[in-house]
N, C-alpha and C positions, 0 to 999 in steps of 0.2 A: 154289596159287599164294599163295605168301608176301605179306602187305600190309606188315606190318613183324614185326620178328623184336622180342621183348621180352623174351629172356634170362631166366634165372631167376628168377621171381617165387613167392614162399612160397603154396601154398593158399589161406592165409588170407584173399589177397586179389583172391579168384576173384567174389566179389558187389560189391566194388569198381569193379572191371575191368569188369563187366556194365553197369553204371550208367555208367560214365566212359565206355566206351568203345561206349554206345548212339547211333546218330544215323541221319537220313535217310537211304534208300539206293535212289540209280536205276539199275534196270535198265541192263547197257551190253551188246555183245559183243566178241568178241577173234576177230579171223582170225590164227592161227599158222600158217607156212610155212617159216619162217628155225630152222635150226639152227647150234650154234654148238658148240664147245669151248673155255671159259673158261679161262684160262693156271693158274686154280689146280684144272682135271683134269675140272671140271662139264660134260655135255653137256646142254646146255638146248634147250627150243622158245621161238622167241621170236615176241611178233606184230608181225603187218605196223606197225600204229601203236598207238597210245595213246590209248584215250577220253576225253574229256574227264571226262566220271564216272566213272571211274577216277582221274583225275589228281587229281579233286573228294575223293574217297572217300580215298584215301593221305593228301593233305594234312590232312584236317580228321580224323583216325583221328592223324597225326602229332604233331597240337596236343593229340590228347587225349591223348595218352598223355606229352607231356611235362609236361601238367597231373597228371597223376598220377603224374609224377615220374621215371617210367620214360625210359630209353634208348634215341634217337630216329638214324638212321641218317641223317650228313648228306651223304652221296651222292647222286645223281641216281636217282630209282627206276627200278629197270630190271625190270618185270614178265616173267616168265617157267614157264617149266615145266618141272624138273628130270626128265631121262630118264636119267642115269646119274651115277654118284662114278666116280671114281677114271678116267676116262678119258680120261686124260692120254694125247696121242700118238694120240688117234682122228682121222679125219678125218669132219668131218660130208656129208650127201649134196650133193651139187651144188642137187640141186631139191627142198626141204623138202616136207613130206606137208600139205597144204590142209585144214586143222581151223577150225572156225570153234564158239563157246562163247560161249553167250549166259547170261551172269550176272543171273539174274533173283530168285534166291531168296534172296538176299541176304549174307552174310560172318558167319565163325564166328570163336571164340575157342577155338582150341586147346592141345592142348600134345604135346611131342614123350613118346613112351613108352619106358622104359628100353631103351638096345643099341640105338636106331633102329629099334625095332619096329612104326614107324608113327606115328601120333596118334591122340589122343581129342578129339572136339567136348565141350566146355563150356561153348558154348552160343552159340547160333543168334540171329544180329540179321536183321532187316528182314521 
């Protein structure tokens, strides 16, 4: 699950980013139920609601990263969990699959691997 997306940023400043982007981090969980297909083809899991330490954790990750200059997303966050691209024209199930995920070990700094090969952690907060 995405916290905020910060676009290409050079290696260089991967111990930057460590430093800037270190801060307190509480435990929360997520009950996901709700599926959805997003009009630009994404089928996501979404949760029931929104933790407060989560909502804590986005904001205060948001501020750091405009302190470091980077490009902050001013939309409403919409936490979620991508299950599929291109599924445009899907319809999701009636009655979403009951997952519940308890974020206890705290939030990474990754980055996306060439072709959408996945991600590499760069390094581990809380």
């Amino acid at each position: 699950m995405t916290l905020h997306f910060l676009g290409n940023v050079a290696a260089s400043r991967v111990a930057e980013l460590v430093e800037g982007l270190s801060m307190p981090f509480e435990p929360f969980s997520l009950e996901f139920g709700t599926g959805e297909v997003w009009p630009n083809g994404v089928a996501v899991l979404l949760p029931r609601d929104q933790p407060a330490a989560l909502t804590r954790l986005h904001a205060r990750l948001g501020e750091a990263a405009g302190r470091l200059q980077l490009p902050v997303d001013d939309r409403p966050y919409r936490p979620h969990v991508t299950l599929a691209r291109r599924a445009r024209g899907a319809t999701p199930p009636s009655a979403g699959a009951d997952l519940r995920w308890r974020v206890h070990g705290g939030y990474v700094l990754a980055r996306s691997l060439p072709g959408g090969a996945g991600y590499e952690v760069l390094h581990r907060f809380g």
